[in-house]
C-alpha positions in Angstrom: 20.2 -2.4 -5.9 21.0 -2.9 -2.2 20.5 0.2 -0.4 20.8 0.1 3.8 20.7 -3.5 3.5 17.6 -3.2 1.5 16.8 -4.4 -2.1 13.2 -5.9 -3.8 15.2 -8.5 -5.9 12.5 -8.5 -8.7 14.8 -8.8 -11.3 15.7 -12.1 -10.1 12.5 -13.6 -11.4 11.9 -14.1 -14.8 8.6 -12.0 -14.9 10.8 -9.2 -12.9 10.3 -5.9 -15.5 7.3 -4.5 -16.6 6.0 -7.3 -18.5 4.8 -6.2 -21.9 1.0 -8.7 -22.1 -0.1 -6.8 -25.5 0.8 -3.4 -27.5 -2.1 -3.3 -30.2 -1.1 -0.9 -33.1 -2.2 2.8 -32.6 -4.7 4.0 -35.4 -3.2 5.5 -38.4 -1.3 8.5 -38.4 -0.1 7.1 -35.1 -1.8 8.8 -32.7 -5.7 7.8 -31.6 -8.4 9.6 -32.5 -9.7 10.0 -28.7 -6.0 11.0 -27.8 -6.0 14.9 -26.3 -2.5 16.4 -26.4 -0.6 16.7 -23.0 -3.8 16.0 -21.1 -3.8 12.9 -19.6 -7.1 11.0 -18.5 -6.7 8.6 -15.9 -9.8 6.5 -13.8 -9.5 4.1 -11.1 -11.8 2.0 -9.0 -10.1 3.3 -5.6 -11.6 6.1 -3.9 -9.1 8.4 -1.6 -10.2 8.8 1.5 -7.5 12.1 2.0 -5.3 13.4 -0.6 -3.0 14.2 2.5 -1.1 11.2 3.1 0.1 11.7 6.6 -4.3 11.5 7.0 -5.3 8.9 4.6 -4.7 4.9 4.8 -5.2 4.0 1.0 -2.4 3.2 -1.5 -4.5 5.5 -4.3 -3.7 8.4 -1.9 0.4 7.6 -2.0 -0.3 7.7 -5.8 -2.1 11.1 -5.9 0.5 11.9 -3.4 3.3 11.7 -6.5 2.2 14.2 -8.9 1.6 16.8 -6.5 3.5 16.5 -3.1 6.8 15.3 -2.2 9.0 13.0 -0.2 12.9 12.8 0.4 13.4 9.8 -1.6 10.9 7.7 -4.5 11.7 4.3 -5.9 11.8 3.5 -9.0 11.2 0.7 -11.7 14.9 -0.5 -11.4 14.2 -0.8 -7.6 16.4 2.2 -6.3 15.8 4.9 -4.2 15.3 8.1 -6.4 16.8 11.2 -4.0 13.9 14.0 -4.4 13.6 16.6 -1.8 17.2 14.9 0.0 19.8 14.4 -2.3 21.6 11.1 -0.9 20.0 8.1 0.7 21.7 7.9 4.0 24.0 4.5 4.7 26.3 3.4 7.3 28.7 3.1 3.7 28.2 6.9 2.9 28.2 8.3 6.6 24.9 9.0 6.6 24.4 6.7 9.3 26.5 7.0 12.0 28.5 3.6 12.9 26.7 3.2 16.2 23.3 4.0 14.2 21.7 6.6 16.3 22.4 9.4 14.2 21.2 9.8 10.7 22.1 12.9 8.4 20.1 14.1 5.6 21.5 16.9 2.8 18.1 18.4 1.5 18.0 19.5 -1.7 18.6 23.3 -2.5 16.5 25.4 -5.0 13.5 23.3 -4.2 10.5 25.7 -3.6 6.9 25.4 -2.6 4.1 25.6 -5.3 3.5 29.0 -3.9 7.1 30.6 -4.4 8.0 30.2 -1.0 11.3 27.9 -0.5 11.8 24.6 0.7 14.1 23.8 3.6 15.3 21.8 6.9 12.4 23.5 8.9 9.4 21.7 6.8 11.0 18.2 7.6 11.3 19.5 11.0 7.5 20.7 11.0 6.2 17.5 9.1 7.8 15.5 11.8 5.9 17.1 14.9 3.0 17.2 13.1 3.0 13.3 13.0 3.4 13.5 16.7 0.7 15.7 17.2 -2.2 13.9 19.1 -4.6 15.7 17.8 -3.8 14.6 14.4 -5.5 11.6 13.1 -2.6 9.9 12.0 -2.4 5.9 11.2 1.0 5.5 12.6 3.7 7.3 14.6 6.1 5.1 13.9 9.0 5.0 13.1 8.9 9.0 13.4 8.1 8.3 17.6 11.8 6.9 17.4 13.3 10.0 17.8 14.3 11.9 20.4 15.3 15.4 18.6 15.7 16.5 15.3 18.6 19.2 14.8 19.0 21.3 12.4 22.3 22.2 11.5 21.3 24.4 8.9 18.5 25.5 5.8 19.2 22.3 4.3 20.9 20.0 6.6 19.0 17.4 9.6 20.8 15.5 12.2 18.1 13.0 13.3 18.8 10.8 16.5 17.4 7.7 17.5 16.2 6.1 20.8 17.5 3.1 19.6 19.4 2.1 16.1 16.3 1.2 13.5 17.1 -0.4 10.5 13.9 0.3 8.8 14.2 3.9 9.9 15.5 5.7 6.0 13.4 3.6 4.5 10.1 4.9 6.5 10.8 8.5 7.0 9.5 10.4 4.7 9.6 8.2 2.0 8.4 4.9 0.4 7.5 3.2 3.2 4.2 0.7 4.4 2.7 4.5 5.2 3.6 6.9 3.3 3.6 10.8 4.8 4.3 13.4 2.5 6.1 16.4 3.6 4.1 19.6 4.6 4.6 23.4 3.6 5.4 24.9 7.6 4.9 28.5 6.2 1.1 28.1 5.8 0.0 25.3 8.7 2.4 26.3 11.2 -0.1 28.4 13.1 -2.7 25.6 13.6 -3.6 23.7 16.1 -4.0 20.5 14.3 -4.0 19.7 10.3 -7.4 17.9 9.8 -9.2 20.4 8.6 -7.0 22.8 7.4 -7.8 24.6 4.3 -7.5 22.8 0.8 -5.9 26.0 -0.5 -2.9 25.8 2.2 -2.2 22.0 3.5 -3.2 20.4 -0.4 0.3 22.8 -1.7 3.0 20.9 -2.2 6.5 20.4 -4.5 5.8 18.6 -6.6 5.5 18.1 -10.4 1.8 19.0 -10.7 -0.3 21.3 -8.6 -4.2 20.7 -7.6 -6.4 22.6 -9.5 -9.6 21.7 -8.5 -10.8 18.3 -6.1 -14.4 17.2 -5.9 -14.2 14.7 -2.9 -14.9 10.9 -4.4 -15.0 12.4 -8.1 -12.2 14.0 -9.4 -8.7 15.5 -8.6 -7.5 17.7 -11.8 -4.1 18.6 -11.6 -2.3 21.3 -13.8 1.8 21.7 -14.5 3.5 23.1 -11.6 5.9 26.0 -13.7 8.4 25.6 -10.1 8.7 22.4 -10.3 12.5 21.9 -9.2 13.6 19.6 -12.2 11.4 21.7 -14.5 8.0 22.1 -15.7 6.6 18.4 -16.3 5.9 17.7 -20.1 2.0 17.0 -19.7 0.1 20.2 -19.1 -2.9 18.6 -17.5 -3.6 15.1 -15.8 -7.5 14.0 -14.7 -8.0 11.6 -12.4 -11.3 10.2 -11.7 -13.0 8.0 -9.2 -15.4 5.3 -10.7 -16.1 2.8 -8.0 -16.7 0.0 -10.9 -14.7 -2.4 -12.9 -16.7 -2.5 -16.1 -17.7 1.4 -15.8 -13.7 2.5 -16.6 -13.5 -0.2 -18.5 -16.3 1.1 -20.8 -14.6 4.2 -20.5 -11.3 3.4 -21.8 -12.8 1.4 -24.5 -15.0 4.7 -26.0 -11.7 6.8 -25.7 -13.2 8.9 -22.5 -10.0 7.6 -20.9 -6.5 6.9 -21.6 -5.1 5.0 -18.4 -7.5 2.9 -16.3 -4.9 2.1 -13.3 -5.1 -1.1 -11.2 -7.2 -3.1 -13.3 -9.4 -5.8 -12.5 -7.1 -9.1 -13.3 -10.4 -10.6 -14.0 -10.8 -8.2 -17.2 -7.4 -9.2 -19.2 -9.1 -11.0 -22.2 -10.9 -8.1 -22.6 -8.1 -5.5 -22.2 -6.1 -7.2 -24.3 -8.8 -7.2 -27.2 -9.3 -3.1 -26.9 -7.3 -1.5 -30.3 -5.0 1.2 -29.2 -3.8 0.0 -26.0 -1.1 -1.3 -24.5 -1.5 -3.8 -21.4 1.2 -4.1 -18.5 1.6 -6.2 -16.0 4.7 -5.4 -13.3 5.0 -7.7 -10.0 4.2 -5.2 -7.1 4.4 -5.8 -3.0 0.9 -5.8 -2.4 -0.6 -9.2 -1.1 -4.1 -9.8 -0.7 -5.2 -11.6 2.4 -8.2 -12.4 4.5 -7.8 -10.3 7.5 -8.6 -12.0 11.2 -10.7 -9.9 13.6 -9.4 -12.0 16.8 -10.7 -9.6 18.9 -14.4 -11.3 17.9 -15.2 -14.4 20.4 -15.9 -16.3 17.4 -12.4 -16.3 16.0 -10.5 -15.8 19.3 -9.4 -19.7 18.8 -6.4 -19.6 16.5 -8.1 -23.5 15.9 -10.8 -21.4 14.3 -8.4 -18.9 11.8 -7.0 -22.2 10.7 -9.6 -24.0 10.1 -10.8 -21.0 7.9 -7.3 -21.4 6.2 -7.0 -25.0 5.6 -10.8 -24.3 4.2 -10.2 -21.8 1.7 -8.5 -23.3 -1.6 -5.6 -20.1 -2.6 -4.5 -21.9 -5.9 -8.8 -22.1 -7.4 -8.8 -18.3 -6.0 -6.0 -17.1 -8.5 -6.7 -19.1 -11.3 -10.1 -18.6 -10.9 -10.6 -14.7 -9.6 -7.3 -13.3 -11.1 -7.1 -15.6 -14.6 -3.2 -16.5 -12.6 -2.4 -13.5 -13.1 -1.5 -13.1 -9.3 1.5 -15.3 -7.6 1.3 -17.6 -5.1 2.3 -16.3 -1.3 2.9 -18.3 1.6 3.8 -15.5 4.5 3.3 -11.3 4.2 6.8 -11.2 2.5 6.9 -11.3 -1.1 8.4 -15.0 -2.5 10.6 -12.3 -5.0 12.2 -10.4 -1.5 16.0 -11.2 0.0 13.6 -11.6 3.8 10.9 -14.3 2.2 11.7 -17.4 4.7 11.4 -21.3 3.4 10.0 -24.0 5.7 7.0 -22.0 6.6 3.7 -23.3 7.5 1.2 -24.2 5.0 -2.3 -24.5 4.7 -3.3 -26.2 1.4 -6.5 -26.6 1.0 -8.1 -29.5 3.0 -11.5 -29.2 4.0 -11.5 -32.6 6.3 -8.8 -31.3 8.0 -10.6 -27.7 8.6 -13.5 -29.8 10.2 -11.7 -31.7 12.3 -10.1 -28.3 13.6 -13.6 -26.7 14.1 -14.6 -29.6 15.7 -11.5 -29.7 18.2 -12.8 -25.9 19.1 -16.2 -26.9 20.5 -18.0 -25.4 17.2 -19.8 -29.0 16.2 -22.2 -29.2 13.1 -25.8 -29.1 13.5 -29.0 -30.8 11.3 -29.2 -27.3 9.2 -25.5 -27.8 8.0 -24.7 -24.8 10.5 -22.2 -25.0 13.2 -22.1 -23.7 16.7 -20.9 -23.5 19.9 -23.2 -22.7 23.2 -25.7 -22.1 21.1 -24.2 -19.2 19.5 -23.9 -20.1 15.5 -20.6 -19.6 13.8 -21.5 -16.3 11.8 -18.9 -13.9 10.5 -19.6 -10.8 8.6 -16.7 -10.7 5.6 -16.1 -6.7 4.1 -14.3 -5.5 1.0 -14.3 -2.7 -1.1 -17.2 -2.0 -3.5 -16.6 -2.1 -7.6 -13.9 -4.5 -7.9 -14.4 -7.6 -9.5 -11.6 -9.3 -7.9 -12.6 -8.6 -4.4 -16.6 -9.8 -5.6 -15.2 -12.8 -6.9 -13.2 -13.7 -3.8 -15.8 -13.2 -1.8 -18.4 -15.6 -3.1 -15.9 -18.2 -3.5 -14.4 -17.9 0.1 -18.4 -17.7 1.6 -19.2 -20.8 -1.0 -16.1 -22.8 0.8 -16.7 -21.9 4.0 -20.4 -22.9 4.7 -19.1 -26.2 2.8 -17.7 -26.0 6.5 -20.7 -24.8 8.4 -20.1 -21.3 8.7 -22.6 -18.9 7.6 -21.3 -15.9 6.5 -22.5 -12.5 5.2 -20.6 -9.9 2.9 -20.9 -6.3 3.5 -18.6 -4.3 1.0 -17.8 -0.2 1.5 -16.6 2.3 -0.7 -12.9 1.9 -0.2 -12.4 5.5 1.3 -14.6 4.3 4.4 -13.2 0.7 4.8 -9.6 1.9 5.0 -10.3 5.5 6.9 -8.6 6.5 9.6 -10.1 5.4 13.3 -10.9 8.5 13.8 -11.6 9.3 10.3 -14.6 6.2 10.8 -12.9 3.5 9.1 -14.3 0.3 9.3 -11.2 -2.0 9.9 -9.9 0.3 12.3 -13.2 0.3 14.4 -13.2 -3.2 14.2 -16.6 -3.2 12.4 -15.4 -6.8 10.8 -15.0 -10.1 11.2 -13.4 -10.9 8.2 -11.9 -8.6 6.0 -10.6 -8.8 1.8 -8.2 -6.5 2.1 -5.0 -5.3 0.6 -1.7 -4.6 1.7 1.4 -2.4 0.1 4.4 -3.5 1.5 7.1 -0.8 1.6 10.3 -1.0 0.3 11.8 -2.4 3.4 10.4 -6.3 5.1 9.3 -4.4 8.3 6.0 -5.4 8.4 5.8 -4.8 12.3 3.3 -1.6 11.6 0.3 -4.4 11.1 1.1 -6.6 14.0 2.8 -5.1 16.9 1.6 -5.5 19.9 1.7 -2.0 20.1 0.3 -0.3 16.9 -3.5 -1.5 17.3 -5.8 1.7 15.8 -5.0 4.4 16.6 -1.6 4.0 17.0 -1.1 1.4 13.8 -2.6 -0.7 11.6 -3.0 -4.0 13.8 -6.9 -4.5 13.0 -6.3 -7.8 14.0 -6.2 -7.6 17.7 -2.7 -10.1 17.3 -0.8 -9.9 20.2 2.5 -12.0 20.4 5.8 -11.3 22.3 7.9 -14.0 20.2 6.5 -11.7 17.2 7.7 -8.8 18.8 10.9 -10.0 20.2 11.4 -11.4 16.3 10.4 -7.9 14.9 12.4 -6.2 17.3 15.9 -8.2 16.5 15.3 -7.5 12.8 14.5 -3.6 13.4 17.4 -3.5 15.5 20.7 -4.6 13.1 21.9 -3.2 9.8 23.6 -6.8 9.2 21.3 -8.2 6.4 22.0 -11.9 7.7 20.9 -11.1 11.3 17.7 -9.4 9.7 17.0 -12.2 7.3 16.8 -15.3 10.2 14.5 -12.7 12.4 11.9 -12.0 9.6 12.2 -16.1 8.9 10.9 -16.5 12.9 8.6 -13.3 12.3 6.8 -15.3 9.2 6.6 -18.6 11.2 4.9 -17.3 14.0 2.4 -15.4 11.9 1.8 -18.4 9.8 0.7 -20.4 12.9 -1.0 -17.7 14.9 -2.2 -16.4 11.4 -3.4 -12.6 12.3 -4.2 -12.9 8.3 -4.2 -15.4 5.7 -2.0 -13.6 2.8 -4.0 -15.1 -0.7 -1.4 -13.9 -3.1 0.9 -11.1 -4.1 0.1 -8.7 -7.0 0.8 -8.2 -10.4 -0.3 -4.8 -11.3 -2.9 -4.8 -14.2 -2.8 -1.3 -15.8 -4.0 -0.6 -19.4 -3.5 2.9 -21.1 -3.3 4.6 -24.3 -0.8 3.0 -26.8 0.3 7.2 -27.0 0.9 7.6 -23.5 4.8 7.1 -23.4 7.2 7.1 -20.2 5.5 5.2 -17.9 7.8 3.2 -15.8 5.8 1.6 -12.8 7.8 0.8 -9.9 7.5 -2.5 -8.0 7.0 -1.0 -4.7 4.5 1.3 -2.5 3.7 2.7 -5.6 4.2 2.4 -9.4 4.2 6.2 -10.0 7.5 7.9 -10.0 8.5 9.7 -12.9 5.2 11.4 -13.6 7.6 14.6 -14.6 8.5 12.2 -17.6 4.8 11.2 -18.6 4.1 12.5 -22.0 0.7 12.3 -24.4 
């Protein structure tokens, strides 16, 4: 589906649809024992750290975000945009876009209300998108929404939006499933506040969509309840609870006993397992979320771009997938996925050479001492490598990456956080954002467009982006720039191919491997479709038990 020259071509992979790994047979009578009609139980090992998107930097709060709040387009497993709370996805084809791309108009949907009865219309867009502005707001990113210079409103359910500058990107981050997601807010209840970060549960956690919050205990549980307004209709679950556990084997215990029915984002490293549990099914979907090993260059230590790779040619990607992720994960070479119209060929590589990583360390003045230890000035090569706590897969990686690199003479030390506090907000206290890292095992969702230019602008360092990497390039920006800057798909395509090279050599981060989702869940949990992008849930209205 190519949509403003935009289109993840999953389908042109063999492994492209929801791949089907195992569907044990359900217990007789066909439905499980531990089964509880229209409730659905789901766990995961991510911990939100704000169920309000335009406040949170986590992926698990873009999924919350779908049963209860709304944007004006999803996407869906068949990789189109899914009009919600606009009704067409704007193109230069359909007039939505005006030809000199300045101008885009958005037809929002009528008959759309609030969970609280009141109506839906142009003026919440309007709101939502000066509340991103607001400085007082501790928002991740203001772009692309600081591309605009006004917002008309031509009436209840019609925007003109204009541009500084045409932005190809621009539909496809607005409001929507982009790298950051920002749901849309209710005006009528936040309007009179200064700022949004700490407005009450009751007002700013109301939303349109297909379930309503019931009841949140912070880093526990969210339980969510029907919403009877829903615009297409009250969803066909009654009840969905979604709990926290900030360990691999602890939801997998769970959904073995039956006190589950959908442990989300599994642990590649527990498929022979999933696979063996009786009465449940086991997908895996490719997704646009790489893993990489994140680059603080703002550290002395790893200033030298000699030094980042070094620490590339000495890390071996291939051992970490078979060996972490059982291959369930696929090889990546640059931050675009190898299955996406913008991934470029010809890049850079680093395989894994460890004579070569020496030689590099060695050209940067950090020389190898009797203890095995290198340094420079006398000032060891130490780095402090963070992840997230509970997962397996980030474990695993870790203490093979620290095993290969003091093969190297580097000493390093892992300090994992719940992943609520290592992806927070700067002002929220995040630990990448702060810059409390040296090396980080992170994860990235890619959104449905290549622009990638949110994590490496010059420009979008914390607070103003997600640039934790201190990577500063003008050829990266000029690159960016020409790709942002044309809706001609060829024009875009040879600018992301310079964008890739130059992160390859300056390498910011060193992207592991792209995801294939791991979910497992109740073999009588039926319409779940997980899209490929941002996030897998987008039917949730559908979901039945």
């Amino acid at each position: 589906m190519k949509t403003l020259g935009v289109a993840v071509a999953l389908c042109a992979i063999a492994a492209c649809a929801c791949t089907r790994i195992s569907s044990n047979t359900a217990l007789p009578g066909g439905a499980n024992p531990w089964t509880v009609h229209g409730v659905l139980r789901i766990a995961s090992t991510r911990t939100p750290d704000n169920l309000v998107t335009m406040l949170g930097g986590q992926a698990i709060n873009t999924d919350l975000s779908m049963l209860w709040a709304g944007y004006l387009f999803d996407w869906n497993d068949k990789n189109e945009y899914v009009p919600e709370l606009a009704t067409a996805f704007p193109t230069l084809q359909n007039g939505g876009i005006s030809k000199d791309g300045l101008t885009i108009t958005y037809h929002l949907r009528k008959g759309v209300v609030w969970q609280d009865g009141a109506p839906f219309g142009a003026d919440d867009v309007i709101f939502s998108w000066h509340q991103v502005l607001n400085p007082r707001n501790f928002v991740i990113t203001h772009d692309p929404y600081d591309r605009v210079t006004r917002i008309d409103r031509l009436d209840e359910y019609t925007i003109a939006i204009h541009l500084k500058q045409p932005y190809a990107p621009f539909a496809a981050s607005f409001f929507t499933m982009g790298p950051n997601t920002y749901a849309i807010l209710p005006k009528h209840l936040l309007d009179k506040l200064p700022n949004i970060n700490h407005a009450p549960a009751s007002e700013i956690l109301v939303g349109t969509g297909p379930f309503r919050i019931a009841s949140y205990e912070p880093g526990t549980r969210v339980r969510f309840v029907a919403n009877p307004r829903y615009w297409r209709g009250s969803p066909k679950l009654k009840e969905i609870d979604f709990d926290f556990i900030p360990n691999d084997n602890t939801v997998l215990n769970m959904l073995r006993t039956g006190e589950i029915d959908f442990y989300l984002r599994a642990a590649e490293a527990q498929l022979p397992v999933l696979r063996a549990i009786p009465g449940v099914n086991v997908t895996l979907s490719p997704f646009t979320r790489f893993a990489d090993l994140g680059f603080n260059a703002g550290n002395p230590e790893l200033a030298d771009v000699r030094v980042r790779q070094a620490l590339a040619f000495g890390t071996d990607r291939n051992a970490l997938i078979e060996k972490v992720t059982h291959g369930v994960d696929m090889p990546a070479d640059s931050d675009q996925p190898p299955f996406l119209w913008a991934h470029a060929s010809g890049l850079p590589q680093y395989p894994y050479d460890p004579a070569r990583a020496a030689a590099l360390l060695d050209a940067a003045g950090w020389k190898l001492g009797a203890e095995g230890l290198r340094s420079k000035d006398g000032q060891p090569l130490a780095l402090t490598m963070v992840g997230f706590t509970g997962s397996q897969t980030v474990s695993g990686t870790e203490e093979v990456v620290q095993q290969e690199w003091k093969q190297l003479g580097v000493d390093v030390t892992i300090k994992n956080y719940p992943s609520g506090l290592l992806y927070a907000t700067q002002g929220g206290g995040g630990i990448e954002t702060n810059g409390k890292f040296d090396v980080a095992v992170e994860e990235w969702a890619n959104g449905t467009d290549p622009d990638d230019s949110l994590l490496f602008l010059c420009s979008r360092q914390p607070p103003n982006g997600w640039n934790i990497y201190h990577f500063c390039d003008a050829d990266f920006d000029a690159a960016e720039a020409r790709a942002s800057s044309t809706y001609d798909r060829t024009a875009r395509k040879a600018a992301y191919a310079e964008a890739q090279r130059i992160l390859d050599e300056r390498l910011p981060i060193l992207v592991i491997w792209f995801v294939r989702r791991v979910d497992a869940y109740n073999t009588d949990f039926r319409n779940y479709k997980p899209a490929h992008a941002v996030t897998p849930f987008w039917n949730a209205w559908e979901w039945d038990i």
